[in-house]
C-alpha positions, 0 to 999 in steps of 0.5 A: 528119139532123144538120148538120154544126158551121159555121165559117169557111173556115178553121174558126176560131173566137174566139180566146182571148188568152194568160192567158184561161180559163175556170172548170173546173165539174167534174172527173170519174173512173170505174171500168171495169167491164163494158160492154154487149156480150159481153167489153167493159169501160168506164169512160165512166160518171165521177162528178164528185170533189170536193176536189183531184184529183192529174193525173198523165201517164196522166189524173186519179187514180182514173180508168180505161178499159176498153180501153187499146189505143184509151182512155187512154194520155199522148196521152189523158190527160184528156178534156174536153167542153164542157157547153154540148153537152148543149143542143144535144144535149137539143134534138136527142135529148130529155130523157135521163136521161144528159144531166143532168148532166156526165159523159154522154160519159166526159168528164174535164172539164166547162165553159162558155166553150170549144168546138172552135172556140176550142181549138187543137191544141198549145194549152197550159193551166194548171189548178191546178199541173198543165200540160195540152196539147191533143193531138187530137180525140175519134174517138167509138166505138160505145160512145157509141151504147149509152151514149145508147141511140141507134143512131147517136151517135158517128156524130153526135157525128162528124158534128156536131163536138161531139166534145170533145178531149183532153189531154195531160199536159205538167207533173203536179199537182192541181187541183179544180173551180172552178180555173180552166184558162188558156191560156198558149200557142198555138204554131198560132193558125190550126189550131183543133181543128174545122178539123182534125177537119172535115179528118179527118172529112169524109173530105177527099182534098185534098192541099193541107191534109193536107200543111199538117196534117203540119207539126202536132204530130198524135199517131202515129195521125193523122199516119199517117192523113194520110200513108196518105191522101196516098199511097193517095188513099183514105178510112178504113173507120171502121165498126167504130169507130162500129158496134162488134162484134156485141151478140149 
């Protein structure tokens, strides 16, 4: 049984000042190819590049996703997922192969120094010239479960928090490993990315803060999750999301 990540009453974790950053360890991009069950594609298996990369609004140069209608996309620009997991994820499920080295969990980005509780959402960062905006939190799918060979991955991954979060692409450009992303501003300082997807995750029916998240920069899907559950009082059936179709 995993524990759910702690923080605060308000899920706050330790600010960063504006100008703060943190060293960019790696850049990765993937193909997609085919995947593990009938008629799936993905690219969650990236390889770190090396040299300037050109960031673009749709994600890193070379990069791809095997299903757009739920990957990519400018609200999924470029995922980023702080290397600083893979301990925690080592003590938790073993030395696995997949968890030595960055690019485990599709991500784009890899550092040390940032977590859900110390990013915001609408928090924007320059990296190299590129601008990038933190749209939302990743909502791990099935896929994951395969990835790892465990049964229920995304399932901890959600119940953990260490979910990593994407980008959105506000201003292109290029940037390369040990660039360092900046913070340069913070417009909701009180909303760190762990509130907001404890808010979701738990399943939370409480009006109070879902009418509090409406006043976010949430992306199309969330904004209409919150407002489907202020209006039916009812929680979401995420199964095939973490489960996937059949493997047969």
């Amino acid at each position: 049984m995993n524990t759910p990540h702690s923080g605060d009453a308000a899920g706050a974790g330790h600010p960063l000042d504006a100008g703060a950053g943190v060293r960019i360890d790696a850049l990765l991009t993937g193909v997609a190819v085919p995947y593990t069950r009938p008629g799936s594609r993905s690219g969650i298996a990236k390889a770190p590049r090396s040299g300037p990369v050109r960031i673009g609004r749709l994600g890193l140069e070379g990069d791809e996703q095997g299903d757009t209608r739920v990957h990519g996309g400018v609200d999924k620009a470029v995922h980023h997922y702080p290397f600083e997991h893979y301990v925690a994820w080592r003590a938790e499920l073993g030395e696995l192969p997949v968890l030595a080295a960055p690019g485990a969990f599709g991500e784009n980005m890899s550092s040390h120094g940032l977590d859900e509780g110390t990013v915001c959402i609408g928090d924007r960062y320059a990296l190299g010239s590129a601008v990038l905006e933190v749209s939302q939190g990743r909502q791990p799918c099935w896929k994951l479960n395969d990835r790892f060979g465990v049964r229920d991955m995304a399932r901890r991954v959600q119940d953990t928090g260490r979910t990593g979060w994407y980008y959105r692409v506000v201003q292109p450009g290029a940037a390369q490993a040990g660039d360092m992303l900046a913070l340069i501003e913070r417009p909701w300082p009180s909303w760190p990315l762990r509130r907001l997807m404890r808010l979701l995750a738990d399943r939370v029916l409480d009006h109070g803060p879902l009418r509090e998240a409406l006043e976010l920069p949430l992306v199309p899907s969330w904004r209409t999750l919150v407002e489907r559950r202020l209006e039916s009082r009812q929680v979401e059936d995420w199964a095939r999301r973490i489960d996937g179709p059949p493997k047969d």
